[in-house]
N, C-alpha and C positions, 0 to 999 in steps of 0.2 A: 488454638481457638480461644475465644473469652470466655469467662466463665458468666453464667446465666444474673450472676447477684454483683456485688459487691467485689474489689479484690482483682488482685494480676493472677492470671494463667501461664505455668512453664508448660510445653509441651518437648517429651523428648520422643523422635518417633522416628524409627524402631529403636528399640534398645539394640545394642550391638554385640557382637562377636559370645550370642547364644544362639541358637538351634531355633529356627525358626522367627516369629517378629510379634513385638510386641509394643506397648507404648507405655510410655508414664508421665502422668500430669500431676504438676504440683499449684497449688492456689495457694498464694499470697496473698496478706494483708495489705494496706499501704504502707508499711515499713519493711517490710520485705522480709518479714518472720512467716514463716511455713505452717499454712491452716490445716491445709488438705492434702494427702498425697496419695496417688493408688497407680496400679501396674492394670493396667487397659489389657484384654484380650480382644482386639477390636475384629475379627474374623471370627469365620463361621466353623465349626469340625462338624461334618454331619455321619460319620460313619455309620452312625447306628440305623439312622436311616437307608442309610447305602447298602447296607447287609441284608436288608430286611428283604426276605423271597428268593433269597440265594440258597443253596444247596448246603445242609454243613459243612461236609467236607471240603468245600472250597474256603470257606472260613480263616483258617491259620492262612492261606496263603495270603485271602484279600486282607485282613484288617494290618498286614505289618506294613501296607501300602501308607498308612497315617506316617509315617517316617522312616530318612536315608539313613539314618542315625542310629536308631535302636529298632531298628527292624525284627532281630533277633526275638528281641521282651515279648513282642506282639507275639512274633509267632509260635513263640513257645507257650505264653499265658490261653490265648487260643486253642491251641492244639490240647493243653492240660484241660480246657472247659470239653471239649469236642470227645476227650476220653471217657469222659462221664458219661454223654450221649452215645457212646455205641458201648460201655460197660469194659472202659479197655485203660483204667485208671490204671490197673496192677501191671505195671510195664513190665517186660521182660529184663532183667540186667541188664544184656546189650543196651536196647532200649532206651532206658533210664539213665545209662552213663553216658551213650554216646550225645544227651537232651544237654547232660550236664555241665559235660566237655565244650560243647557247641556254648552255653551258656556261661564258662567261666571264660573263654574268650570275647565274648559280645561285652562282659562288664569290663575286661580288661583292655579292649581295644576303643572304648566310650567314654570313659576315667583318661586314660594315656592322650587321647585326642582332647578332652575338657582341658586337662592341668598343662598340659606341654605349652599347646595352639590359643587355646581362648585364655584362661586364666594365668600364667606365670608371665606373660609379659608386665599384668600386675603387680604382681611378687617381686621379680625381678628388679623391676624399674621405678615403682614408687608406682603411687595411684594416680599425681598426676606429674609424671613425665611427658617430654615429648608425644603426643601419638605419632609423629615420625617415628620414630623408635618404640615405643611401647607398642611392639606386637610381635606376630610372629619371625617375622625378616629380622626382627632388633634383635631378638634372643636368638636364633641362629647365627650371626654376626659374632652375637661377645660372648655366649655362651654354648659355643658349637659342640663340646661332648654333650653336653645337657640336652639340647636339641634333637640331635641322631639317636639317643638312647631313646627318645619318647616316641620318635620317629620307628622304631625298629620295634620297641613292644605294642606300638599301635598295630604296626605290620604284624607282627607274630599272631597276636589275639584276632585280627582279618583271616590269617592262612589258618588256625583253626577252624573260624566257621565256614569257610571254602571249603575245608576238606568235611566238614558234617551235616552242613548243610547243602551242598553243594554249587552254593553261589559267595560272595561276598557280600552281597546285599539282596536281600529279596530272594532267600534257598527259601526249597522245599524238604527239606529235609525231616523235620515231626510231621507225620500223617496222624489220623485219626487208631489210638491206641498203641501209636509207635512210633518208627522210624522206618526210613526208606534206603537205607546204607549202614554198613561199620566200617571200622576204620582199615585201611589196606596196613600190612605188615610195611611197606614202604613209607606212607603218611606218616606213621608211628616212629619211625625210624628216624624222617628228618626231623621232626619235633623234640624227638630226645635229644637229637645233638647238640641243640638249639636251647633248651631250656633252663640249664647253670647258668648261662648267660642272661637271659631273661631275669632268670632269681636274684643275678646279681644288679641288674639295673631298677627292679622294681622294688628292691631293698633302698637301693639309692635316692630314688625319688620321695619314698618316705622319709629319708633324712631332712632330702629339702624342705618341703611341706611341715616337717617337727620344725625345725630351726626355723622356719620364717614364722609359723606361730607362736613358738618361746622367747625369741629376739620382739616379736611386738607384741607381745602378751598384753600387756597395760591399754594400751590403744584395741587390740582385736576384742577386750572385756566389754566394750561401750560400743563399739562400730557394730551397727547393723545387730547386735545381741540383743536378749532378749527370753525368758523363764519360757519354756512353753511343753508341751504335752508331746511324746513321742509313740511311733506305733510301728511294725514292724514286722515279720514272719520270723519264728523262732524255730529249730527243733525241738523234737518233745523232750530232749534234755536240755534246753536251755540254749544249743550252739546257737551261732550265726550259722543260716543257712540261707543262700541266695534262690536254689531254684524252691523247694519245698517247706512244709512246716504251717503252723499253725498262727494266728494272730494274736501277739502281745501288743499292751498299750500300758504305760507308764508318765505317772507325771513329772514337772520340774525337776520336784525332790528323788524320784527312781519311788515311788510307791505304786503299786500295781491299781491300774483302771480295770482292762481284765486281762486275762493270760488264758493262750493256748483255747482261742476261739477258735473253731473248725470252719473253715475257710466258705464252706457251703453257709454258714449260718450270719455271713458278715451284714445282713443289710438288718438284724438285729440289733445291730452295733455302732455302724455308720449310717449317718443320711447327707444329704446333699441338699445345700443352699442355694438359689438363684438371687443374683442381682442386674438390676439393670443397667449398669456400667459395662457388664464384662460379659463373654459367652464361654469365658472359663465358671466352671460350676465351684461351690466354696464349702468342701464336707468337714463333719465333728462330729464326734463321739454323740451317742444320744442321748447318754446317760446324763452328761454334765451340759447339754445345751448346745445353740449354736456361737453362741457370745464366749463362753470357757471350753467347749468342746475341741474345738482348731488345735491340730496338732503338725506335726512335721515328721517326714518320712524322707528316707537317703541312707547315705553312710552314717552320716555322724545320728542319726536315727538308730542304725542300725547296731553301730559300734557303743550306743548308748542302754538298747533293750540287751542283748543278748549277756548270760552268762558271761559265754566264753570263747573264742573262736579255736576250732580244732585242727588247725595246722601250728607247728610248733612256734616257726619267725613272725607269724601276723597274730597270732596269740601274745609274745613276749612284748610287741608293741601298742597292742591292745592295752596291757597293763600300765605302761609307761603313760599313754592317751589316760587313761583313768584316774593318772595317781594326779594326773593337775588338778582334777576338781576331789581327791579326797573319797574316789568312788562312785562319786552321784554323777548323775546326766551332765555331762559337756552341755554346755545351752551357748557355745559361743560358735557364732553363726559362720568365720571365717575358719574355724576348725574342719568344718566340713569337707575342708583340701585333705588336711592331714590325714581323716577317718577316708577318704577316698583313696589316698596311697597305701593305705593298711590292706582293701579290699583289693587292690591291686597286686599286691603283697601273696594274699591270701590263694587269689587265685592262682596266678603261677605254681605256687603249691599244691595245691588241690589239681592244676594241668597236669605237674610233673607226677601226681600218686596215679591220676588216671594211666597217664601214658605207659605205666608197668603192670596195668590192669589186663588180663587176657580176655575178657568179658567184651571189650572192644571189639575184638576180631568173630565174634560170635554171629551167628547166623540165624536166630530166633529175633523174629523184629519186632512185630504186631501181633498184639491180643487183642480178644475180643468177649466180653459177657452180656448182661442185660441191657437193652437199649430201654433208654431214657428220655424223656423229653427235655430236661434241663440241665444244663452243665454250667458250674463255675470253676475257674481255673484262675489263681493266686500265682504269682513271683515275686519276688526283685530284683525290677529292670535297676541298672543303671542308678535311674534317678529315686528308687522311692517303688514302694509296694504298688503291683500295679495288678488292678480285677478287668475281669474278662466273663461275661455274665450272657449265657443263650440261652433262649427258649424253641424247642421247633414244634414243626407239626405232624399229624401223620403221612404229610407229603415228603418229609425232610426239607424243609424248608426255611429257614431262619424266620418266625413273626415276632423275635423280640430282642434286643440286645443292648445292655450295658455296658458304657466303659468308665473307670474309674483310673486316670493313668497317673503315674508319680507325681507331674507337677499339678496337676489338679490340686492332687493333698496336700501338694505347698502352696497354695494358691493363698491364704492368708498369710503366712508365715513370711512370704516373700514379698506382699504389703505391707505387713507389719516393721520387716527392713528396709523397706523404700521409706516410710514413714520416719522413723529413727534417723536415715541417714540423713534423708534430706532436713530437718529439724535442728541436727547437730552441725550440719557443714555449709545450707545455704540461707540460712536464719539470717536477715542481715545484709547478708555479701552481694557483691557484685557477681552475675554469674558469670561463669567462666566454663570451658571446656573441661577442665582438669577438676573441677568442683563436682559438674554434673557427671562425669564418668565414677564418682565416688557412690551415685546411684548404684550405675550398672555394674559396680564390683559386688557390689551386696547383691544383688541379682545374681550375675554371676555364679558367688558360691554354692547353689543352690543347684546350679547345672539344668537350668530348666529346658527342656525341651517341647516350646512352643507349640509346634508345629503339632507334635502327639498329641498336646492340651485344645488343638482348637482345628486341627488341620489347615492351618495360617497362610494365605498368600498375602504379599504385599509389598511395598518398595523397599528398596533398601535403604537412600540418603537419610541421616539422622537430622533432621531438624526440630530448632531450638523458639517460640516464639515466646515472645513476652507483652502481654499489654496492659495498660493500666485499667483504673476503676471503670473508665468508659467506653471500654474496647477497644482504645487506639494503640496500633502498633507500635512499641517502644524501641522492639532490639529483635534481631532475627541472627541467629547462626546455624549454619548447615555443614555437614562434613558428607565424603563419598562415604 
């Protein structure tokens, strides 16, 4: 559409091959240099309202209804808030491992689907290749082991959450102070057979991922990059820990904002912007504002706050990640594949230590102590730290609910790379197909998942329009 002033309008709409739909509009000058540029959440997510007079314990099952994708996040973030409220935080082992088990196949089966399916036809094929070829069918074509390994640890981390949750999308498996199953001695059985092989593809993939960032180091330094503040759940020693832990925030340079916030205390810490572009919300730090406060959460977030990670092979590459910058914060935005292969890495390891654990097969599920009226419950989905906030009443009733989900917290970060890229590559130019997909690759790495961030319906054709100072239609391109 035109812009209200002066100046041509791009409009790219939906962004493609991310989770859910999203839009981005860039405004031009009359030279064709890049004014304006922002990522639209043009849809509504009303969950919070949707929950409102529901039962708690129905809770973990309805909010993982926001997405097919990371269902898992929701219903484990959920279910961690819901423990507070019936006093059933202190999980039994069982419990607790079999949350965790379930939960290092949801990252590893959401990571294998991002990098394999939507991202490495990028990698792969150059930014702007054919889109005949640049996608998933092209990389199965020319790169057919590459393809089936990503295919089969997507599969693997699925038949995890099958077997713990017991569905593939949309289990029930975390109840309020527990769980509803362990794992069968035969479940465990097929999984260990299965899991060298896992280790050794999810090893692989981080090759790929290291070598496509060190081969275009020079170019990933300036594309889509950018200094910015990181924030994250920690263990109380420092590990990366994806289901529990406390909240670290660190800046550019790795200087602590704070550390080891207790997860009940976060709205201390963060608040939440509105603007009237977008029905994605825009949070930061409180301390440093909302203008410096914007920080970014994910892998490379997360591979950036922690110490150390405590499986030995996603530790040794951890270090390798680190020594590019000298120690401090990776701030390069297409890094974020690489720090996703390491968590992929990670987990397999952490699957394979579970699978020797006997505490799986254990038969104590649910506890229960003081009931409470408010529960918050902290992870790391996937994409980035994700809060899960209830209030009920003495009816059991949900009257109040916050959500704060990963891409929300990139929800600057990931205009601030729409803005750079487009600045750097359509300043000028003619547009083009392969120019404007140079957006959605900065997008892209970020792994956003819309649809959690706004509950998103909407088309799918990408179209492209352009007009000039007076509204008139100059140039239109549309793809399926």
């Amino acid at each position: 559409m035109p812009s209200a002033g002066h100046g041509k309008r791009i409009v790219i709409d939906p962004v493609t091959r991310v989770e859910g739909h999203g839009k981005v509009s860039l405004l031009l000058d009359d030279e064709n240099n890049v004014q304006q540029a922002r990522l639209h959440i043009v849809e509504f997510r009303g969950f919070e309202r949707f929950i409102q007079g529901r039962l708690y314990w129905e809770v973990p099952v309805l909010t993982q209804r926001l997405c097919g994708i990371c269902p898992v996040s929701h219903h484990l973030a959920a279910a961690k808030a819901i423990d507070r409220i019936v006093g059933g935080e202190d999980l039994t082992p069982t419990a607790e491992k079999m949350r965790r088990l379930m939960h290092y196949g949801q990252v590893m089966q959401s990571h294998a689907l991002h990098f394999f399916h939507l991202s490495s036809p990028d990698l792969l094929f150059g930014f702007d290749a054919d889109p005949a070829t640049r996608n998933i069918v092209g990389v199965a074509k020319k790169f057919p082991e590459l393809a089936l390994q990503g295919i089969k640890l997507r599969k693997y981390g699925q038949e995890i959450i099958k077997a713990t949750a017991g569905k593939k999308i949309h289990g029930t498996g975390a109840v309020p102070g527990g769980i509803n199953k362990n794992l069968s001695i035969e479940e465990r059985d097929i999984f260990r057979a299965e899991i060298d092989e896992v280790l050794s593809w999810a090893a692989n993939a981080v090759q790929v991922a290291k070598n496509y960032t060190l081969d275009n180091l020079e170019m990933l330094k300036s594309f889509g990059s950018f200094d910015s503040n990181h924030l994250s759940l920690i263990r109380e020693d420092g590990a990366l820990d994806l289901y529990d832990g406390k909240l670290r925030a660190i800046d550019a340079e790795g200087n602590s904002i704070f550390d080891r916030v207790d997860c009940r205390d976060y709205l201390d810490y963060i608040a939440e912007e509105v603007r009237d572009w977008s029905y994605m919300k825009f949070p930061f730090i409180k301390s440093l504002g909302p203008a410096d406060g914007w920080y970014r959460v994910g892998p490379l977030a997360r591979i950036n706050t922690c110490d150390f990670i405590d499986t030995a092979e996603a530790e040794r590459e951890r270090r390798t990640f680190m020594e590019l910058t000298g120690g401090k914060p990776n701030n390069i935005t297409m890094a974020y594949h690489w720090a996703r292969m390491i968590e992929v890495l990670h987990c397999a390891e952490k699957i394979r230590h579970l699978l020797h654990d006997s505490d799986l097969q254990g038969d104590d599920l649910v506890t229960r102590g003081e009931r409470r009226r408010v529960g918050i419950g902290l992870l790391e989905a996937p994409r980035g730290t994700l809060f899960h906030h209830y209030e009920v009443d003495e009816h059991d009733q949900v009257v109040k609910a916050n959500l704060i989900v990963s891409t929300t917290n990139n929800n600057i970060p990931m205009n601030r790379a729409v803005q750079g890229v487009a600045k750097d590559y359509l300043s000028g130019h003619e547009i083009t197909e392969a120019l404007l997909n140079n957006i959605e690759v900065a997008i892209r790495a970020y792994d956003p998942c819309l649809s959690c961030a706004t509950h998103a319906l909407g088309k799918m054709p990408l179209t492209v329009e352009l007009y000039d100072a007076e509204g008139e239609l100059l140039a239109r391109r549309e793809k399926s």
